[in-house]
C-alpha positions in Angstrom: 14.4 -16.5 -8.5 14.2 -19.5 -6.0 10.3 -19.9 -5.7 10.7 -23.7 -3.8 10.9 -22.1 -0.2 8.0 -24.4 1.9 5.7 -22.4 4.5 6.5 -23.4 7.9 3.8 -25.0 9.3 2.3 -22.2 11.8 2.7 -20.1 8.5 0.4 -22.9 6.9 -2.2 -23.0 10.3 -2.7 -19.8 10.4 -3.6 -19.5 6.8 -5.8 -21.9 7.3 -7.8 -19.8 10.1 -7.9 -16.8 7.8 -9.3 -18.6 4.5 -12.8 -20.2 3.6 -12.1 -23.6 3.1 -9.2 -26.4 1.9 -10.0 -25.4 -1.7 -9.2 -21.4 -1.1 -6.5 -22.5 1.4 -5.0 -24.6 -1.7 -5.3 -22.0 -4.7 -4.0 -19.5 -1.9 -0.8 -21.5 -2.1 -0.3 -22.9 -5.3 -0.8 -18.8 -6.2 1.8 -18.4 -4.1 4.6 -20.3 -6.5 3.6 -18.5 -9.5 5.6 -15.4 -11.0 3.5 -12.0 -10.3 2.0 -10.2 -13.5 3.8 -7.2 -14.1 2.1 -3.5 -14.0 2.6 -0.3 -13.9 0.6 3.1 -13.0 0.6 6.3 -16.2 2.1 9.1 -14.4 -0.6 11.4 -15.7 1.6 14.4 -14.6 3.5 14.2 -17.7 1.3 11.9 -20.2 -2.1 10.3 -20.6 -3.2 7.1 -20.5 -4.1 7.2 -24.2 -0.8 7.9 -25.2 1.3 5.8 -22.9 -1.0 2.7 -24.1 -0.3 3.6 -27.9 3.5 4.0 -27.6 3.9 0.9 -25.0 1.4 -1.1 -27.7 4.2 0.5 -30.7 6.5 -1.4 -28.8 5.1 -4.6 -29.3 4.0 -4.9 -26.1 0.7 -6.3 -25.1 -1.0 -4.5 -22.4 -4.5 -4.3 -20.7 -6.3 -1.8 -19.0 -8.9 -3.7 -16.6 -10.3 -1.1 -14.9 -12.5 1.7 -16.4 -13.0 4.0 -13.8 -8.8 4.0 -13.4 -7.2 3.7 -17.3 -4.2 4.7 -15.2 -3.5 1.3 -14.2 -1.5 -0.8 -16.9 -1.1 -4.6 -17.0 1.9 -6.0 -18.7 1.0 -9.1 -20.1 4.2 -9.7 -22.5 7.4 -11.4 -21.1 9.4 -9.3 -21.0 13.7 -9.4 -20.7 14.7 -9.2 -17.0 14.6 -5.5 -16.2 13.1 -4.4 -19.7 9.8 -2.9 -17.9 12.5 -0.3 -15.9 15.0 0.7 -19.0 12.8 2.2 -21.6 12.6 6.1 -22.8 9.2 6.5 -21.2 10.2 5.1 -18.0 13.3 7.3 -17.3 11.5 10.0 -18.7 8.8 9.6 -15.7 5.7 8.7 -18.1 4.9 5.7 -15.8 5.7 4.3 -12.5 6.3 0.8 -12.1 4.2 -0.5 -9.3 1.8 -3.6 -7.8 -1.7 -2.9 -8.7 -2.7 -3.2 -5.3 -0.2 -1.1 -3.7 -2.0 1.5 -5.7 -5.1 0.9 -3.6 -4.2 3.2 -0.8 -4.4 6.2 -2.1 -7.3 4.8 -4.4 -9.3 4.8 -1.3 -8.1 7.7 0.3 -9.3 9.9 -2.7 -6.2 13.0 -2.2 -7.7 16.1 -3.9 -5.8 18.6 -5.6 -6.6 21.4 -1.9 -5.3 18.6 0.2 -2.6 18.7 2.3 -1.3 14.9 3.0 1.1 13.2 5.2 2.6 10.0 3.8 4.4 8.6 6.8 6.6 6.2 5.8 6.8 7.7 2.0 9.7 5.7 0.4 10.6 4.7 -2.3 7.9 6.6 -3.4 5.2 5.0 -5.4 2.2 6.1 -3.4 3.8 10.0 -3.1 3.8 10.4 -7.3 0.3 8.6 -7.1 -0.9 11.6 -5.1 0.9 13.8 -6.9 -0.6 13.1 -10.1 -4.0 12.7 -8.6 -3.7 16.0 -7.0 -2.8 17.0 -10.0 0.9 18.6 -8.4 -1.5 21.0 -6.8 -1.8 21.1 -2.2 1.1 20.1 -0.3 2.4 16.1 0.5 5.1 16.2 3.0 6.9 13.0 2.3 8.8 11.6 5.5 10.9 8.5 5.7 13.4 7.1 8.3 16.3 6.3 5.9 18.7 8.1 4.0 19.4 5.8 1.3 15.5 5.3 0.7 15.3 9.4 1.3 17.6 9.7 -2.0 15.7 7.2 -4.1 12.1 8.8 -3.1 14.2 12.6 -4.1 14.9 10.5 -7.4 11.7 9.3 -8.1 9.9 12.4 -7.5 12.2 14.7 -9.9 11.5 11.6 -12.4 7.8 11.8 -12.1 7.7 16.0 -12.3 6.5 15.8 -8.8 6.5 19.5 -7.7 3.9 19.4 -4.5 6.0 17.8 -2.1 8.6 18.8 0.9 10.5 15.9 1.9 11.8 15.2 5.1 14.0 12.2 7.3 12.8 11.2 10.8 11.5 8.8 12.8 7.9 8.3 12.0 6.6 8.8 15.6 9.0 11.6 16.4 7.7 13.8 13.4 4.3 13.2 14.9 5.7 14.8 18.0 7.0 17.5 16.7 4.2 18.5 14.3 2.1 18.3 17.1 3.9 20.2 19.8 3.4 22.9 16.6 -0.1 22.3 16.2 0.5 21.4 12.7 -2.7 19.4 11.3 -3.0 18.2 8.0 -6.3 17.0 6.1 -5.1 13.3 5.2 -2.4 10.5 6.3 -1.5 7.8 5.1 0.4 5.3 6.8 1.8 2.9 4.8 3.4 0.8 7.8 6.9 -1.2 7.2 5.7 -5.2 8.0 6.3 -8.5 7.7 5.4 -8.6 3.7 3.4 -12.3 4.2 1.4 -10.7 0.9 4.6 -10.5 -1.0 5.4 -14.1 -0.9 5.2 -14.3 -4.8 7.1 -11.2 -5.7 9.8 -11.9 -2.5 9.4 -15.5 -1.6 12.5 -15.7 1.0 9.7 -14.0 3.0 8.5 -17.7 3.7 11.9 -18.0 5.2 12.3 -14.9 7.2 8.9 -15.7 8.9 8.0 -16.2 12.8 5.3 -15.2 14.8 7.8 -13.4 17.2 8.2 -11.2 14.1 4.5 -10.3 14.1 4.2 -9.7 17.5 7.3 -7.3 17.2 6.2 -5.3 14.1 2.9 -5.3 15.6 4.0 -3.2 18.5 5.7 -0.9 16.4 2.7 -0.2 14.1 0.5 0.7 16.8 2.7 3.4 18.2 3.6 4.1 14.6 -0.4 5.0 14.1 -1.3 6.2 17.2 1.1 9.2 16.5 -0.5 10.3 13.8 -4.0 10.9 15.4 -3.2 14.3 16.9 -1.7 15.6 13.6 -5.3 15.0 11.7 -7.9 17.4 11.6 -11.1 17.0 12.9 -13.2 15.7 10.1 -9.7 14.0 8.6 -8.7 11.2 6.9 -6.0 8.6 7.2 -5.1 5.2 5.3 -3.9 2.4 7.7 -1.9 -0.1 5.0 0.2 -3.3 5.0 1.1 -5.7 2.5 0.9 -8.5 4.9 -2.5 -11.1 6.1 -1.6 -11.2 9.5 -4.3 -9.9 12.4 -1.9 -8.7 14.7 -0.4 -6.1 12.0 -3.6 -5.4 11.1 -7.0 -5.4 12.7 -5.5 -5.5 16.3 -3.7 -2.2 15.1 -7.0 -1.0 13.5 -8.5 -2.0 16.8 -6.3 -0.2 19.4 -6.6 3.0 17.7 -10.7 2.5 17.9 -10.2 1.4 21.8 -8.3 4.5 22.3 -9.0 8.0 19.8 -12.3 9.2 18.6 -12.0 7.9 15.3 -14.6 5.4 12.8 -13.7 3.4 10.1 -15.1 4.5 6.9 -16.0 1.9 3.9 -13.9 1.9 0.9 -14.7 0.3 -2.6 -12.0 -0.7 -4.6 -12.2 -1.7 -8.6 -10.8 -5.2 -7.1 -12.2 -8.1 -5.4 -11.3 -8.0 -1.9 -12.6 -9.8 1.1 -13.7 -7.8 4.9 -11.7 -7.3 7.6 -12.0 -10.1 10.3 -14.4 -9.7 13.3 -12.2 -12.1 15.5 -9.0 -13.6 15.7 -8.1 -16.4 18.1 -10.7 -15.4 20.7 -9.9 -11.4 20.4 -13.7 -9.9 19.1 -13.2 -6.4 16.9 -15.3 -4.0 16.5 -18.5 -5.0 14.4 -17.2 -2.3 11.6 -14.1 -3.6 11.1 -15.7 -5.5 8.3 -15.3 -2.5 6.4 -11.6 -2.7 6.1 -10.0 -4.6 3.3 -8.3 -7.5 2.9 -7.0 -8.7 -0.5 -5.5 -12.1 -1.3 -3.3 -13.1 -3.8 -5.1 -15.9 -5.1 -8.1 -13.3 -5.6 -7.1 -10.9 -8.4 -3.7 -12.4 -9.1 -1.9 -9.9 -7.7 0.3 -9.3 -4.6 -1.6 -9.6 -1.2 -2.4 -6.1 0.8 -4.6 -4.8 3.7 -6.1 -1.1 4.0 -8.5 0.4 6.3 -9.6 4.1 6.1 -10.6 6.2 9.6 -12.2 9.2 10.5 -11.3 11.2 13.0 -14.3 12.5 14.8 -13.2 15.1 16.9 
């Protein structure tokens, strides 16, 4: 993969802004040119940790579990062939899920239980939908909605893969559904919205991203993820829970979204720790103040844990 694509420069200011200092801002890019570590989350729906470590280690593969409190989540630290990780028996037979560790940290700090009823918005390809699954142990309901028919298939794919047997899938418009479900008076306990963005914390993994770059971009996607959130409010309970996620570093897909919804519904922002070191949500950007608990949302660098880049802030509603 082509990893010599340069930042353009407002890329590289506004980096800058966000970062500590010119020896952060220069890790944060020298990470950037390196090749992602490769992991992968047990599907405990069909296998244990235990077990999945002892055949993947029969393999000859070395692997690592670095968090305690989640043996789920595997590290591959063998090079493997090019697609290897995707073409064994235990990964067509669903035993594990190949996925970014901190695309796992959604639904890590939205804490499904096995009652809940859940809402993942923009649910496709799936990774976070078998993560709730298995957390919730196939037990409540996940409806699983996404826009696109050929993502629709490979989510259907993925969940018969995993065993996942908790979950109604469905194809619309993100804000639509909301519409519907709400002229219905449908509620649900939790949300998450994973929103589709411009993927700046995937520059590693996908670095044409650095090409396909432009503040107009933000401003666009930005304007989409608010209404994309916003529509989501009247289908939580009172008392429920949503996920606000992106895989991107820039404010205006993520605290000014985070910020509009507090400017306009009843809802707070709850704190969230994570078995990763992650860095608060900004309390200003370019002369826009937030809200002084905005600091509890999450913001995770590359450069931090050596993995991708994400950002993820948890709401209550109130009432």
């Amino acid at each position: 993969m082509k990893r010599n694509y340069e930042p353009k420069e407002k890329f590289v200011e506004r980096i800058k802004l966000l970062l500590d200092d010119e020896k952060d801002v220069e890790k944060f890019f020298k990470m950037a040119k390196s090749e992602p570590r490769k992991s992968l989350r047990v599907n405990t729906l069909k296998i244990s940790a235990e077990e999945l470590v002892k055949r993947l280690k029969k393999k000859g593969w070395d692997v690592e579990q670095p968090f305690d409190g989640h043996p789920e989540i595997v590290i591959v630290k063998s090079e493997l062939k090019p697609g290897e990780i995707g073409k064994t028996k235990e990964h067509l037979l669903g035993y594990y899920y190949v996925q970014e560790i901190t695309s796992m940290m959604p639904i890590i700090a939205l804490d499904v239980k096995s009652g809940d009823i859940l809402l993942d918005l923009c649910a496709a390809p799936g990774s976070k939908t078998t993560q709730s699954a298995a957390m919730m142990k196939n037990q409540g309901s996940i409806i699983a909605n996404d826009v696109s028919v050929g993502r629709i298939s490979i989510l259907s794919a993925n969940l018969e893969r995993c065993g996942v047997t908790n979950t109604v899938i469905i194809r619309h418009n993100g804000v639509e559904i909301c519409a519907k479900l709400r002229k219905m008076r449908w509620q649900v306990d939790k949300i998450l919205v994973d929103a589709p963005c411009s993927g700046e914390g995937n520059i590693r993994s996908s670095p044409r991203t650095l090409l396909e770059w432009s503040e107009g971009l933000l401003k666009s996607l930005s304007g989409k993820q608010k209404r994309l959130a916003e529509s989501v409010i009247d289908v939580l309970k009172p008392g429920g829970e949503m996920i606000y996620s992106t895989c991107t570093y820039a404010p205006e897909e993520n605290e000014l979204v985070v910020q509009h919804l507090l400017d306009n519904y009843d809802v707070k922002i709850l704190e969230v720790k994570l078995p990763l070191k992650t860095r608060p949500g900004l309390l200003e950007w370019k002369g826009q103040k937030f809200d002084k608990d905005m600091k509890k949302a999450v913001r995770i660098y590359h450069h931090d844990n050596d993995m991708e880049g994400f950002f993820l802030c948890k709401l209550k509603k109130l009432s």
